[in-house]
C-alpha positions as CSV (number, residue, x, y, z in Angstrom):
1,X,112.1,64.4,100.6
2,X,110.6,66.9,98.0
3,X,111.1,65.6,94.5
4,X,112.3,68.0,91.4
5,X,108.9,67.4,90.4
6,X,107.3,69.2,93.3
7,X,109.3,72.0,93.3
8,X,107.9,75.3,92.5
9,X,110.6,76.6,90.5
10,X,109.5,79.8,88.7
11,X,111.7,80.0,84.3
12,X,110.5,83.1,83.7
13,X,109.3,86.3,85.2
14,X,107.3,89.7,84.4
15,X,108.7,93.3,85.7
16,X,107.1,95.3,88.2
17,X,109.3,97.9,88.4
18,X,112.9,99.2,88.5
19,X,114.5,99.8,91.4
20,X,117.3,102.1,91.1
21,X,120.6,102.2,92.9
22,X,120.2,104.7,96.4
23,X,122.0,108.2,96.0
24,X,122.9,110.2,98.9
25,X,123.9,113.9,99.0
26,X,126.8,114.0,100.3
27,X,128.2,111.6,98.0
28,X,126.6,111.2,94.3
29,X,127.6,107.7,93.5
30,X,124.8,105.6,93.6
31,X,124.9,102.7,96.1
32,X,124.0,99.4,95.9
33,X,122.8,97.7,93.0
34,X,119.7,98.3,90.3
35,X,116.6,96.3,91.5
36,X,113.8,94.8,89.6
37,X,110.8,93.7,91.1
38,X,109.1,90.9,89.2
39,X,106.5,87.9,89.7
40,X,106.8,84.4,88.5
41,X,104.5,83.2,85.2
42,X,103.8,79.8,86.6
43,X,103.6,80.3,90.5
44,X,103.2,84.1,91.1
45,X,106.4,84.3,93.2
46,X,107.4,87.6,94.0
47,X,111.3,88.2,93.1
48,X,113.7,90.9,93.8
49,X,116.4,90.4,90.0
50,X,119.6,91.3,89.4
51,X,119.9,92.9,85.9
52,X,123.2,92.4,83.9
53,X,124.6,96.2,83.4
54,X,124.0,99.0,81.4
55,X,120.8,96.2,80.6
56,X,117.4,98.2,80.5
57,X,114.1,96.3,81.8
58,X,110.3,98.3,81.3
59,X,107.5,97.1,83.5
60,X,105.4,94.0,82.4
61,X,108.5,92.8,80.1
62,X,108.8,89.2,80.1
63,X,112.2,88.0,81.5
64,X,113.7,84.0,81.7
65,X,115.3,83.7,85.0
66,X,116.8,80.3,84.3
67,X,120.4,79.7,85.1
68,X,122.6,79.6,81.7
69,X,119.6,81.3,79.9
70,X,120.5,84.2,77.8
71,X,118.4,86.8,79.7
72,X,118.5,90.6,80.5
73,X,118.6,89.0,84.5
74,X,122.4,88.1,85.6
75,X,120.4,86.2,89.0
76,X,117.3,85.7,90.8
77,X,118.5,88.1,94.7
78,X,115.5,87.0,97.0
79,X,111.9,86.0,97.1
80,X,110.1,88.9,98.4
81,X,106.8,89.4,100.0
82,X,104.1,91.6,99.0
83,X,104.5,94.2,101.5
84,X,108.2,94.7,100.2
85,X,106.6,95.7,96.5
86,X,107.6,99.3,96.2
87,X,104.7,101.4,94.9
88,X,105.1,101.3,91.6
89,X,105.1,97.3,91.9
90,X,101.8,97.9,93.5
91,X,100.6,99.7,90.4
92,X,101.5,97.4,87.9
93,X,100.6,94.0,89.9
94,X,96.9,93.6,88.9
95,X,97.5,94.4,85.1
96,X,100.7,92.4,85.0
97,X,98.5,89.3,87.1
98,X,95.8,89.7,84.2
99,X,98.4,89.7,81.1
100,X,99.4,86.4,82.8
101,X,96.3,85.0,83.4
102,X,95.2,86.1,79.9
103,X,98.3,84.0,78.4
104,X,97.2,81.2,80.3
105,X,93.7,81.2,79.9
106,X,93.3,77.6,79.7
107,X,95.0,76.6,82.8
108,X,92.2,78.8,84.5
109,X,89.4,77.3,82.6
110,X,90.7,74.3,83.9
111,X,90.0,75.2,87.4
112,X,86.4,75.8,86.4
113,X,85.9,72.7,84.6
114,X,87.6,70.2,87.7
115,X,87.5,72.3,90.7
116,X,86.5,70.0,93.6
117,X,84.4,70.4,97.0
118,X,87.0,71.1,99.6
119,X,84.5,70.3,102.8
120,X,81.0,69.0,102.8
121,X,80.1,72.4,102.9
122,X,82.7,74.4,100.9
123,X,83.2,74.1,97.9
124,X,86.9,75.3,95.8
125,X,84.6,77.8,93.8
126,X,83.8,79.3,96.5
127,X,86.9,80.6,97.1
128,X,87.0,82.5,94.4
129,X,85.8,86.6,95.0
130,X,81.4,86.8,94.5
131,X,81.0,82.9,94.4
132,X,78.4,82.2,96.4
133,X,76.3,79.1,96.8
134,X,74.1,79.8,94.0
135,X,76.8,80.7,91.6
136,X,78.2,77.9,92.4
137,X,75.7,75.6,92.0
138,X,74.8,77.3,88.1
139,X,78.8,76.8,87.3
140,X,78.2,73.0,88.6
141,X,75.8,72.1,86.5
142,X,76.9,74.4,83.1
143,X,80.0,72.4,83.4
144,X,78.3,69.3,83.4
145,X,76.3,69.7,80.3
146,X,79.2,71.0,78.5
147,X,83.1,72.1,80.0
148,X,83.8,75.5,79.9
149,X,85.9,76.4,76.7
150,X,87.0,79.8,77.1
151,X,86.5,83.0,80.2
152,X,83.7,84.3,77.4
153,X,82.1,80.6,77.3
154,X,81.8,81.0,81.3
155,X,80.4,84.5,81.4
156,X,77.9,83.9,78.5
157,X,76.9,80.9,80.5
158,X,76.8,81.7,83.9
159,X,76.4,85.1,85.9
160,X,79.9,85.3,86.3
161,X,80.3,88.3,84.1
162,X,84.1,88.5,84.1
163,X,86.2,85.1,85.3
164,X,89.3,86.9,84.5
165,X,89.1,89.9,87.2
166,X,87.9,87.4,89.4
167,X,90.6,85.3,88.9
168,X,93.1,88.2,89.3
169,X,91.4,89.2,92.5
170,X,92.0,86.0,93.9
171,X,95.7,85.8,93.4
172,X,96.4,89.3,94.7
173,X,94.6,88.3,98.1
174,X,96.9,85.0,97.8
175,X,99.9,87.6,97.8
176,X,98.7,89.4,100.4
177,X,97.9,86.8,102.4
178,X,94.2,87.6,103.1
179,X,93.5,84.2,102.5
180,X,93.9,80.7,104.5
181,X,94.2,77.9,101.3
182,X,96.4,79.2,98.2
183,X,94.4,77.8,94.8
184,X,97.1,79.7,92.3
185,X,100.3,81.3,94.6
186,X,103.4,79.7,95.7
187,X,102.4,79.9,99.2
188,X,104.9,81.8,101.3
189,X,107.3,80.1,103.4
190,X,107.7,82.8,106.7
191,X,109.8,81.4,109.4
192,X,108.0,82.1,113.1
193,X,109.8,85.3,113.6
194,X,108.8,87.0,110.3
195,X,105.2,85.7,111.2
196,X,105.0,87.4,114.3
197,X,106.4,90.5,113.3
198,X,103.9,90.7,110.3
199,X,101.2,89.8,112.9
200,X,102.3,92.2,115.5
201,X,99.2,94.9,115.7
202,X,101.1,98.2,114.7
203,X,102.2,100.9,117.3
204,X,100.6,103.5,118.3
């Protein structure tokens, strides 16, 4: 049984975008309800919100999505998948990834200073977007002399020029699913249906 402790419950949120209630011609009351599209600080889940009314969100505004919280967000609707971002979620994604990873540089740091071989021949860095072998092998040994302290400590210290793109990078194929591990996303929970549908090759 999955303990509370496991559980990758997302407290707080950044916008995408606004979604706003569908109007039609023949009638101009907008339908349906005002959307915002957000993703998770901790996990990177991607969340469609319910906003309490007449409440105004902005893109890359930091929300609490916890139950009893005060909080421009009456309830969390759905966890979402990437290709139901509208465009404009699209847009804001890799600057709203970096403000995150930027907050929470240290966690990230962290992955440099104890990431861990995942094969005999693979290592976790690898993972990560322009890691090759030989990168690798230079961030093994920095780190050894000394951990990594900050993304400017790895980049004056290594040839890894800028951790933090690299870093964002990752997590937007870990959305996408381009990947076959997850090292920073919530990985997505599709039931076999959904999977085959998204795997489906498209009509022609």
């Amino acid at each position: 049984m999955e303990g509370p402790q496991n559980r990758m419950f997302e407290t707080h949120a950044y916008v995408l975008s606004v979604v706003p209630p569908k109007e039609f011609l023949r009638d101009s009351r907008p339908r349906g309800d005002t959307i915002v599209q957000g993703i998770g600080e901790s996990h990177f889940t991607l969340l469609e919100m319910i906003p309490h009314k007449g409440v105004k969100t902005h893109p890359q505004e930091r929300l609490s999505i916890q139950r009893n919280s005060t909080s421009k967000i009456d309830h969390v609707k759905r966890r979402i998948f990437y290709e139901d971002l509208v465009p404009e979620s699209v847009a804001e994604l890799a600057l709203v990834i970096e403000i995150i990873v930027t907050k929470h540089e240290h966690k990230y740091v962290q992955f440099f200073n104890e990431a861990s071989p995942i094969t005999t021949r693979m290592h976790s860095l690898q993972l990560l977007p322009g890691i090759g072998q030989t990168l690798m092998w230079a961030i093994l040994e920095e780190r050894k002399r000394q951990p990594f302290k900050s993304f400017d400590d790895i980049a004056a210290r290594t040839k890894l020029q800028n951790p933090k793109k690299v870093i964002t990078a990752r997590i937007i194929d870990e959305l996408r699913e381009d990947v076959k591990r997850w090292l920073f996303v919530r990985p997505p929970k599709r039931d076999e249906d959904e999977r085959e549908q998204r795997d489906r090759p498209p009509k022609r």
